[in-house]
TIPA-823736 format. One record per residue (C-alpha): residue number from 0; residue in one letter; chain; x, y, z. Coordinates in steps of 0.02 Angstrom, whole numbers, plus 32768, in hexadecimal, padded with zeros to 4 digits. Layout:
# TIPA-823736
NUM, A, A, X, Y, Z
...
# end
This chain:
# TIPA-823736
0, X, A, 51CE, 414C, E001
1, X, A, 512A, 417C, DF9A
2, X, A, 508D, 418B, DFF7
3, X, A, 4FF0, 4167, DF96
4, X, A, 4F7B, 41E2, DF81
5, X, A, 4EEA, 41A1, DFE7
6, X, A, 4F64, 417B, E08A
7, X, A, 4F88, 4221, E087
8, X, A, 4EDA, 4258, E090
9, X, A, 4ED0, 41E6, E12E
10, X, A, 4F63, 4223, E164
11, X, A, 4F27, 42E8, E15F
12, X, A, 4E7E, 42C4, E198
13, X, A, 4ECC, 4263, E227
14, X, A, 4F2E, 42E8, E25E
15, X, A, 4EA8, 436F, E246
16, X, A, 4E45, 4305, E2B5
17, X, A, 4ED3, 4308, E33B
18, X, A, 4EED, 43B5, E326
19, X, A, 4E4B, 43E9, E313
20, X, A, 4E1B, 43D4, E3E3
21, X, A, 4EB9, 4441, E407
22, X, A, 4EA2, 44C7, E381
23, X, A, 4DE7, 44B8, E367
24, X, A, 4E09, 44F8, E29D
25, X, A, 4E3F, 4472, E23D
26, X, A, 4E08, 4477, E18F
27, X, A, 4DA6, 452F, E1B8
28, X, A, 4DDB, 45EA, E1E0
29, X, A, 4DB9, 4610, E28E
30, X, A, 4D15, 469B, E2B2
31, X, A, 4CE7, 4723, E317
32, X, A, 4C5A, 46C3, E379
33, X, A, 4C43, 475C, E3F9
34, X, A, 4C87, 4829, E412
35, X, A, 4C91, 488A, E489
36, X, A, 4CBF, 4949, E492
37, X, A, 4CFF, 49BC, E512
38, X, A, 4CDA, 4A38, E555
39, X, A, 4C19, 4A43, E564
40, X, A, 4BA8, 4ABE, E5A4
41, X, A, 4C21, 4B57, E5C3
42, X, A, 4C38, 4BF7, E5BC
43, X, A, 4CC1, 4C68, E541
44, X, A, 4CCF, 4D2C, E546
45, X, A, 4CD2, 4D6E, E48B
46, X, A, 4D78, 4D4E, E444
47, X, A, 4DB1, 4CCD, E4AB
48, X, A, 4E14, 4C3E, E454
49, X, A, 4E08, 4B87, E4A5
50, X, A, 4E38, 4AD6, E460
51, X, A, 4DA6, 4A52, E456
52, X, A, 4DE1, 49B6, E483
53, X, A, 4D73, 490F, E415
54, X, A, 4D7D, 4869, E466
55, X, A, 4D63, 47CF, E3FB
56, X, A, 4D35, 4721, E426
57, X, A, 4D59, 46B1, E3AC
58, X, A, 4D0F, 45EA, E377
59, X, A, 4DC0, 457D, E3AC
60, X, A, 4D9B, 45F0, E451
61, X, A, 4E2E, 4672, E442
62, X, A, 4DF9, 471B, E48F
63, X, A, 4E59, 47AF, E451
64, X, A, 4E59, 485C, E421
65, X, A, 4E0D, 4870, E369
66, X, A, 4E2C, 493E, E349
67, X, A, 4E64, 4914, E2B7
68, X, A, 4DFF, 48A3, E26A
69, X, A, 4D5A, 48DC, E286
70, X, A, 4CFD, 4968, E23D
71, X, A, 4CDA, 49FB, E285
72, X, A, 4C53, 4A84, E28E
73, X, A, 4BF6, 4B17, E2DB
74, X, A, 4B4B, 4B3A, E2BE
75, X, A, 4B57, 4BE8, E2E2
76, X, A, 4C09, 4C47, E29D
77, X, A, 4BD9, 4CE2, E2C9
78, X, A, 4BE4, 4C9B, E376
79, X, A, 4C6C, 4C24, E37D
80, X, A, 4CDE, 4BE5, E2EE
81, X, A, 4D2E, 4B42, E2F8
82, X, A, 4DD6, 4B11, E29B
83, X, A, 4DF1, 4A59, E245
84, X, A, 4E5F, 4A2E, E2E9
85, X, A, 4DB9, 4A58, E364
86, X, A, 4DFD, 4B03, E39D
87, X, A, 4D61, 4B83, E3CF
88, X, A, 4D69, 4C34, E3C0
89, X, A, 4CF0, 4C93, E412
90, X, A, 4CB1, 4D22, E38F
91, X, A, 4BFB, 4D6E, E3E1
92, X, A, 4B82, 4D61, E453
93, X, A, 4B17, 4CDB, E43F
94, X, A, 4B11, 4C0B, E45A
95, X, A, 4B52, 4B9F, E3E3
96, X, A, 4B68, 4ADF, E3CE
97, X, A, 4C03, 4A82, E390
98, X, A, 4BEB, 49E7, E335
99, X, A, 4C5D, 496F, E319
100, X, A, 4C4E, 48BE, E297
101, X, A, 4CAC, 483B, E27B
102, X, A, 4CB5, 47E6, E1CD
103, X, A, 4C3B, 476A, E205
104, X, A, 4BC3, 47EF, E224
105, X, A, 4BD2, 47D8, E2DA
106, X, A, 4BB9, 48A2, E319
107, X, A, 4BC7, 48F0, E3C1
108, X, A, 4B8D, 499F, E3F8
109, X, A, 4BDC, 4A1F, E484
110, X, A, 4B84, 4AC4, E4AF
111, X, A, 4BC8, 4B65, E4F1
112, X, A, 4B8E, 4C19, E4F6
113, X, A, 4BF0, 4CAD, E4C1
114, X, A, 4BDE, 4D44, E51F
115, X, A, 4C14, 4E01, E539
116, X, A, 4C3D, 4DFA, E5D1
117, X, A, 4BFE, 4E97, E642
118, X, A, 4C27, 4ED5, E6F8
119, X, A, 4BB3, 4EE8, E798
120, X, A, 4BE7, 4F4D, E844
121, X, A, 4B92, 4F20, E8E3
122, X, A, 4BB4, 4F6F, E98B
123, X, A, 4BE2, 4F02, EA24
124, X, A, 4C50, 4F2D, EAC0
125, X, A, 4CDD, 4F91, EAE2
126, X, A, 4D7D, 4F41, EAAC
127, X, A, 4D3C, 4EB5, EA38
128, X, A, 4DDC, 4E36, EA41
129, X, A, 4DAF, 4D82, EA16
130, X, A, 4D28, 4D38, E9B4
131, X, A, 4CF0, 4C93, E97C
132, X, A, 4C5D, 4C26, E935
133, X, A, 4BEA, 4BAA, E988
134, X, A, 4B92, 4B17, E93B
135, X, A, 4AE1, 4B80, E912
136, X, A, 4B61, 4BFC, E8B6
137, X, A, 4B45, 4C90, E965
138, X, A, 4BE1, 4CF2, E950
139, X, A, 4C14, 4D0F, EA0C
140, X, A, 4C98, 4D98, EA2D
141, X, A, 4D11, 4DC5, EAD5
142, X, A, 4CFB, 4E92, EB0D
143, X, A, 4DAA, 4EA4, EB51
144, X, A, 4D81, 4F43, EBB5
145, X, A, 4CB5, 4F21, EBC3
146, X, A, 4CEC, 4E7C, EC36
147, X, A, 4C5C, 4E17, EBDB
148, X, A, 4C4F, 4DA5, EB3E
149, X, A, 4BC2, 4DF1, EAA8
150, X, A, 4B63, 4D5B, EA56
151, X, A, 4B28, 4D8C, E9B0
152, X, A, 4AB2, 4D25, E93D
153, X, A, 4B0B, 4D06, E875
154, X, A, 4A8A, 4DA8, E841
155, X, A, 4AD8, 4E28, E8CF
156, X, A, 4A55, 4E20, E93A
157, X, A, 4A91, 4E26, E9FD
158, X, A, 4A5A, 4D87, EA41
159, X, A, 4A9E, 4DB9, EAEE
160, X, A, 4B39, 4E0E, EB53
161, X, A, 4B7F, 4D98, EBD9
162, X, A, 4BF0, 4DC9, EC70
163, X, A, 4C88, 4D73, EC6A
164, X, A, 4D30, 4D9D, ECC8
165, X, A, 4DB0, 4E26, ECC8
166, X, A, 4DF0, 4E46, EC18
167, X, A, 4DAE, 4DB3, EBAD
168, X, A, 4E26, 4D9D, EB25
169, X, A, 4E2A, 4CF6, EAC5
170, X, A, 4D85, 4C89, EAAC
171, X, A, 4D64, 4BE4, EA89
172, X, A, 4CBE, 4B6C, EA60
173, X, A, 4CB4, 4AAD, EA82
174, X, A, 4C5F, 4A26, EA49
175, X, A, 4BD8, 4A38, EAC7
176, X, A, 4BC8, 4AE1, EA8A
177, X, A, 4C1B, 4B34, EB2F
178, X, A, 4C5E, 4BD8, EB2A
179, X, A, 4D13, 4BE6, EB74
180, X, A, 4D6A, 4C94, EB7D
181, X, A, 4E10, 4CC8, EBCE
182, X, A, 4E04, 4D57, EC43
183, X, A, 4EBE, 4DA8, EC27
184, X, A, 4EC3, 4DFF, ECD0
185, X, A, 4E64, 4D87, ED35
186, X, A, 4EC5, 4CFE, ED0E
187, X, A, 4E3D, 4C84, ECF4
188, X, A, 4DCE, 4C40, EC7C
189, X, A, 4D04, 4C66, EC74
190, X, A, 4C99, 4BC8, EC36
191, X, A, 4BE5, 4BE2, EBFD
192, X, A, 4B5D, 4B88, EBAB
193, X, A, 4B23, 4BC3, EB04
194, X, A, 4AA8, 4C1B, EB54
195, X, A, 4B20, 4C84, EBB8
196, X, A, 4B02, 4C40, EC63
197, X, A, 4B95, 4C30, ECD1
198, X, A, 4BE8, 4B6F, ECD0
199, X, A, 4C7B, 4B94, ED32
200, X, A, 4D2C, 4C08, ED3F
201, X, A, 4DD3, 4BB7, ED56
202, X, A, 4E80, 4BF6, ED7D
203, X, A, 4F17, 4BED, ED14
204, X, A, 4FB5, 4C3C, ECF7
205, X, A, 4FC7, 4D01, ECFA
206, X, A, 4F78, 4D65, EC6B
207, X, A, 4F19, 4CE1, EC05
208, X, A, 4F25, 4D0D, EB51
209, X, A, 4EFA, 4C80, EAD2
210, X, A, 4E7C, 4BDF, EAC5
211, X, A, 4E70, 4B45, EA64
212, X, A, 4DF9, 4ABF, EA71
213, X, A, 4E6A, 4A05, EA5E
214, X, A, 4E1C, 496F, E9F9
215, X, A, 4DF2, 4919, EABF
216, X, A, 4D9B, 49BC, EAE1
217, X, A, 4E10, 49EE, EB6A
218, X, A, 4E2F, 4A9F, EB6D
219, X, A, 4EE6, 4AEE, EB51
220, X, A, 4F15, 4BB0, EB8B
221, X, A, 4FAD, 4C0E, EB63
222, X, A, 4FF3, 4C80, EBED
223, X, A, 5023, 4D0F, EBC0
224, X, A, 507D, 4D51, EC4A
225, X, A, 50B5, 4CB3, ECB1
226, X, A, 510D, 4C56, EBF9
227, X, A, 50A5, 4BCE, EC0B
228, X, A, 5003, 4B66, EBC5
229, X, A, 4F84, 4B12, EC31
230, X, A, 4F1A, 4A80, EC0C
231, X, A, 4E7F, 4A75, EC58
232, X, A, 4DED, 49CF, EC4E
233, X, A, 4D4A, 49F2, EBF7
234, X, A, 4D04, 4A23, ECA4
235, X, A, 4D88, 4AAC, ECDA
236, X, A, 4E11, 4A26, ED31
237, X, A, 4ED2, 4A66, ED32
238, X, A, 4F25, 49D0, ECC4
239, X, A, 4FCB, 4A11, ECC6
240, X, A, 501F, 4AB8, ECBD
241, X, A, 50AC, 4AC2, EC1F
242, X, A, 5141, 4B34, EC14
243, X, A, 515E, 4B80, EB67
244, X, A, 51A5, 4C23, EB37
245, X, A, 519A, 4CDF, EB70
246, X, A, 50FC, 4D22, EB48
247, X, A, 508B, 4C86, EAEE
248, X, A, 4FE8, 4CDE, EAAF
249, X, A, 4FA9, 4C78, EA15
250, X, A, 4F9B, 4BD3, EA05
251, X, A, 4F57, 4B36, E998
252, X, A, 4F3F, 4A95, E975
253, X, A, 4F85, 4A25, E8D3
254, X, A, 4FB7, 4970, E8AE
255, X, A, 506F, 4919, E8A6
256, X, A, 5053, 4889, E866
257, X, A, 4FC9, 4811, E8E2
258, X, A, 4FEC, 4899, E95D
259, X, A, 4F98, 4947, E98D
260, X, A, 5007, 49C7, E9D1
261, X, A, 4FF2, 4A83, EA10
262, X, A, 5036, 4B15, E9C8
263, X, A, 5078, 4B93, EA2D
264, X, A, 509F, 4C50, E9F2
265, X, A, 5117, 4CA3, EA6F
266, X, A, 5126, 4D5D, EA55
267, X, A, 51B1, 4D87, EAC5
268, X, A, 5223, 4CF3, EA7E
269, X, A, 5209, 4D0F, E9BD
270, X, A, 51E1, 4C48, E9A7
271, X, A, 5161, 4BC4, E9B3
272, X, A, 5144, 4B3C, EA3E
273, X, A, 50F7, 4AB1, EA17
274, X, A, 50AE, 4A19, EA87
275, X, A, 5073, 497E, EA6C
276, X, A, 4FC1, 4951, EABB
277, X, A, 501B, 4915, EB44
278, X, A, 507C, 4997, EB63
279, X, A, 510D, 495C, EB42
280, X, A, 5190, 49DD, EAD1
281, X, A, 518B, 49CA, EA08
282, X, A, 51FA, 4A4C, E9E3
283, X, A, 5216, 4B08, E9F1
284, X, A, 5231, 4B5E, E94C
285, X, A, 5259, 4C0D, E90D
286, X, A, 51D2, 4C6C, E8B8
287, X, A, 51E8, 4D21, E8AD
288, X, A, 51D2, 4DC7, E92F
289, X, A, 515D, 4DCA, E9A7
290, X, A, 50DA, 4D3C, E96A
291, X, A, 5050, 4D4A, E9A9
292, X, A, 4FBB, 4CE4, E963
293, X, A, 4FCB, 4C26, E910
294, X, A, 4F66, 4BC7, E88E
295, X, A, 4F67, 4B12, E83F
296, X, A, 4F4D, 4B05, E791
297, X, A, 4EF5, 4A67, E71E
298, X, A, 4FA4, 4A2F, E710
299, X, A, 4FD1, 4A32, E7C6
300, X, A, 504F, 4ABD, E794
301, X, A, 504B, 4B33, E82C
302, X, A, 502E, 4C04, E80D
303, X, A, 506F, 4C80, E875
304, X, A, 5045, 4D40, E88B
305, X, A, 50DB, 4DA8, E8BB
306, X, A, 50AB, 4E3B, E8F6
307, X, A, 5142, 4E84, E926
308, X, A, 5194, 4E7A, E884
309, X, A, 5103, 4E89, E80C
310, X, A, 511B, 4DD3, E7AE
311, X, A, 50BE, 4D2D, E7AA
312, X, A, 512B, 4C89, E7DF
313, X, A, 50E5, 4BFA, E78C
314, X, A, 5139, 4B4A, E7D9
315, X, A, 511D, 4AA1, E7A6
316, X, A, 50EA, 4A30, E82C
317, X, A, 5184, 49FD, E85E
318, X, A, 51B3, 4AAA, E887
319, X, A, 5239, 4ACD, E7EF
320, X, A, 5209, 4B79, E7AB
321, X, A, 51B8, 4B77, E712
322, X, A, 5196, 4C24, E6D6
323, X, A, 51A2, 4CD6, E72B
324, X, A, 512B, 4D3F, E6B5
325, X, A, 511B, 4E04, E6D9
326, X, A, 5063, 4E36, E687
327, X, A, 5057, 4ED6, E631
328, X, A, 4FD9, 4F49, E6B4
329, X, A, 500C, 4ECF, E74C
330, X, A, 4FF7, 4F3B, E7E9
331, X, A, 5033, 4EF0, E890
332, X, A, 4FE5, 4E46, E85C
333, X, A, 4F6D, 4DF2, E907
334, X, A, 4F01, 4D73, E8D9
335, X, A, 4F15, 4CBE, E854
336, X, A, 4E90, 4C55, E833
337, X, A, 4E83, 4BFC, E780
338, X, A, 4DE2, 4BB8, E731
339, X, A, 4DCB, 4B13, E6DF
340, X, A, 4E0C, 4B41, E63F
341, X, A, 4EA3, 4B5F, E693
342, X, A, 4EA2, 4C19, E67A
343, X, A, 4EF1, 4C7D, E701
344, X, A, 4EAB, 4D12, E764
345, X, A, 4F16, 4D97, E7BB
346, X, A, 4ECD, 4E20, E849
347, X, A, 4F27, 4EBE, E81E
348, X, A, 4F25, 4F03, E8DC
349, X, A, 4FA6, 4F94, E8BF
350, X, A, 4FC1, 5017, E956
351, X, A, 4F38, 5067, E9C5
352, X, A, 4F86, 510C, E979
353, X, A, 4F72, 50E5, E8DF
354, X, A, 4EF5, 505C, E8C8
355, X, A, 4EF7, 4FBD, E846
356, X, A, 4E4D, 4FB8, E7E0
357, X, A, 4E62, 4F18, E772
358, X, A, 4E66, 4E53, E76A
359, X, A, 4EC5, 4E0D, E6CF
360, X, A, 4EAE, 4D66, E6A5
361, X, A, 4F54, 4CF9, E65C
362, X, A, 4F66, 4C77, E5E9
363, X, A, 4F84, 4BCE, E628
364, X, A, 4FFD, 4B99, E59E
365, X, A, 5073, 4C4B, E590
366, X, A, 5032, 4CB5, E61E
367, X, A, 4FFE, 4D4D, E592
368, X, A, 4F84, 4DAC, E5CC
369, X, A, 4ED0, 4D9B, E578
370, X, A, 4E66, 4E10, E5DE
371, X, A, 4E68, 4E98, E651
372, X, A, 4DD4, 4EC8, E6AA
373, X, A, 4D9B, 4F5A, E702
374, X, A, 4D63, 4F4C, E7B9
375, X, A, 4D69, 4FA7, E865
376, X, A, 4DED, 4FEB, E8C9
377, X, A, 4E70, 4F75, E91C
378, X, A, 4E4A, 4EDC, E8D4
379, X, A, 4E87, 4E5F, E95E
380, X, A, 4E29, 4DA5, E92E
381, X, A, 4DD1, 4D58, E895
382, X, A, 4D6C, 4CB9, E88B
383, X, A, 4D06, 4C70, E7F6
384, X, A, 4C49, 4C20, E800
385, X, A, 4C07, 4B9D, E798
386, X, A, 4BBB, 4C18, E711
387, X, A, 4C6F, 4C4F, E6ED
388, X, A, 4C55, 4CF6, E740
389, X, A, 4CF4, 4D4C, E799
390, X, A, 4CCE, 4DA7, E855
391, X, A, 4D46, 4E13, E88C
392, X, A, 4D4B, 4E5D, E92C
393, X, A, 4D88, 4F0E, E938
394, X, A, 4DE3, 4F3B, E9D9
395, X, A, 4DF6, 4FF1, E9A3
396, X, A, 4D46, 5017, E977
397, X, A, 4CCA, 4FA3, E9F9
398, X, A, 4CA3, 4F46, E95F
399, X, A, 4C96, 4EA8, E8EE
400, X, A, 4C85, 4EB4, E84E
401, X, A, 4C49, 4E1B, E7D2
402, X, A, 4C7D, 4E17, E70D
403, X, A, 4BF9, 4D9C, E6CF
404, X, A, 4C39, 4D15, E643
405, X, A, 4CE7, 4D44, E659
406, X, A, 4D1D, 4CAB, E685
407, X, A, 4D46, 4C10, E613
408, X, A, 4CF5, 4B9D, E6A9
409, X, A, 4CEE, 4B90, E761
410, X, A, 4D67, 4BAE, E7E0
411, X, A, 4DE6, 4B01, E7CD
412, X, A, 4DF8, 4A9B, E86F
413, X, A, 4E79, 4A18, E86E
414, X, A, 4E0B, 498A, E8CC
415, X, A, 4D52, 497B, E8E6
416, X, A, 4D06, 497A, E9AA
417, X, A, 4C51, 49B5, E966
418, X, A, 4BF2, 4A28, E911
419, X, A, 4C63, 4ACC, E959
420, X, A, 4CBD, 4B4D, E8FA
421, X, A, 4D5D, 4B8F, E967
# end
């Protein structure tokens, strides 16, 4: 049957006008109305490489990414150069702003600061074994064999030296900006304020090794020499008591799915435990000999140090082995902690005979190495601040030492209870 011309100019604008309120585009391409660019305000060492991710929102209300279709630029490239795909590399000292525009002109900017990055040694208490971050950026560290916790501000001043109990190994900072530390052969747990006055002490299993802070703020402890974890309330309570493997020392905290669970290293069993919030079992998996610290990465995939076999067990979260990857320079590997880039940082403890001097840092995607850095003796923890500079505290030496702008970002945490770095 022959149409005539004009019904079928009802006929499309009809259906435009049908289609038009579920596709928003009849009749007109669809525009970049809004960007928006990440990441923003950080911090790269000179010659790191890191992929720029550009958000578009578009006029029929699609939001997507829009790498490719933008434009891209760097007002500085003897600072940072960036590719026609948005990937930054980091070429000098200096700041520099990325630009990108869309073909309607639509532009969006990101910021970040290149630096050398350069390495500062302050002196603390005898044994330095744990260290983390509080919410004003104080780096607070556990003296294993000085029995007291060293709070330093993020310039290396002392800000104080506490008296905690015997041994404090791991430490741990809530959302209330309480200081919890395990005290290995006390077999408790020391709480102060962030002004280092005494909260309380509470008993737990024998030789107290590793703390982790859970998304409800209650307070888990591995036990090193009794194979279990204990859960304590925000206010020092015994939850529950947990049997995992022979000698649990690091632990942490990811996401399956809606769920939180905890991460258990066990040294003595070559394999990780983990629990659901609950308490209830997840799974026990194999990682490799004699793990002994845990970290979660941006993916939920779960890193292990292996200290007795020199390697780094990477697992996905649902405890299938991923990768085992064996770092050129790895010495008796401690410590994991990753930063928000997903970059992954290793403690090279080595033997008190002959002593480990160096953090490396791993790539998320391969595990390569990118960096080695230089520190103290012994190496036993790490932790990150927000102005992406590494602490480590050197067991060896009575020391922490601080490479400033090494970091891609801040330590990662895998939910938010506050303004606290772990």
């Amino acid at each position: 049957m022959k149409i005539k011309k004009g019904f079928k100019t009802i006929l499309a604008l009809s259906l435009c006008f049908i289609m038009g309120a579920a596709f928003m585009s009849c009749g007109a391409k669809t525009q970049v109305e809004s960007l928006s660019l990440t990441p923003n305000n950080i911090n790269l060492g000179v010659g790191t490489v890191i992929q720029f991710e550009a958000t578009g929102s578009h006029s029929n209300g699609v939001i997507s990414n829009v790498n490719s279709s933008v434009s891209w630029s760097s007002s500085s490239t003897s600072v940072a150069t960036v590719n026609s795909s948005g990937l930054v590399t980091a070429v000098g000292p200096g700041t520099v702003t990325i630009t990108i525009t869309a073909s309607s002109s639509v532009t969006e900017h990101s910021t970040l600061t290149v630096t050398a990055p350069g390495a500062t040694t302050y002196a603390v208490g005898t044994n330095p074994s744990g260290i983390a971050i509080d919410s004003s950026q104080n780096v607070w560290v556990t003296n294993y064999s000085s029995n007291n916790v060293t709070e330093l501000n993020n310039s290396g001043t002392v800000m104080g030296t506490y008296a905690v109990g015997t041994n404090p190994s791991g430490i741990a900072i809530d959302s209330a900006s309480n200081v919890w530390v395990t005290n290995y052969s006390g077999n408790n747990v020391t709480e102060l304020n962030s002004s280092g006055t005494l909260i309380g002490t509470y008993g737990v299993g024998t030789n107290p090794s590793g703390i982790v802070i859970d998304p409800t703020g209650f307070v888990w402890v591995t036990n090193y020499g009794s194979g279990t974890v204990t859960e304590l309330n925000t206010t020092g309570g015994l939850i529950n008591t947990y049997t995992v493997g022979t000698g649990p020392a690091g632990l942490a905290i990811g996401a399956v799915g809606t769920s939180w669970v905890t991460w258990v290293a066990n040294m003595g069993n070559n394999n990780v435990t983990a629990l659901y919030g609950s308490g209830t079992g997840y799974g026990t998996f194999n990682a490799g000999t004699g793990p002994n610290s845990v970290a979660i990465d941006p993916g939920d995939n779960v890193w292990v140090t292996n200290s007795g076999g020199n390697t780094i067990t990477e697992l996905f979260n649902t405890g299938v082995l991923a990768n085992t990857f064996t770092p050129s320079g790895i010495n008796v590997p401690y410590a994991v902690r990753i930063d928000t880039a997903g970059s992954v940082w290793i403690a090279n403890y080595g033997t008190i005979a002959s002593p480990g001097t160096t953090i490396m840092e791993l790539s998320p995607t391969n595990g390569a190495l990118l960096n080695t850095y230089t520190v103290g003796n012994n190496p036993s923890s790490v932790a990150i601040d927000s102005y992406n500079n590494v602490w480590a505290a050197n067991y060896g030496d009575g020391t922490v030492t601080v490479w400033r702008g090494a970091a891609t970002g801040p330590q990662f945490r895998t939910y938010t209870i506050g303004p606290v770095w772990p």
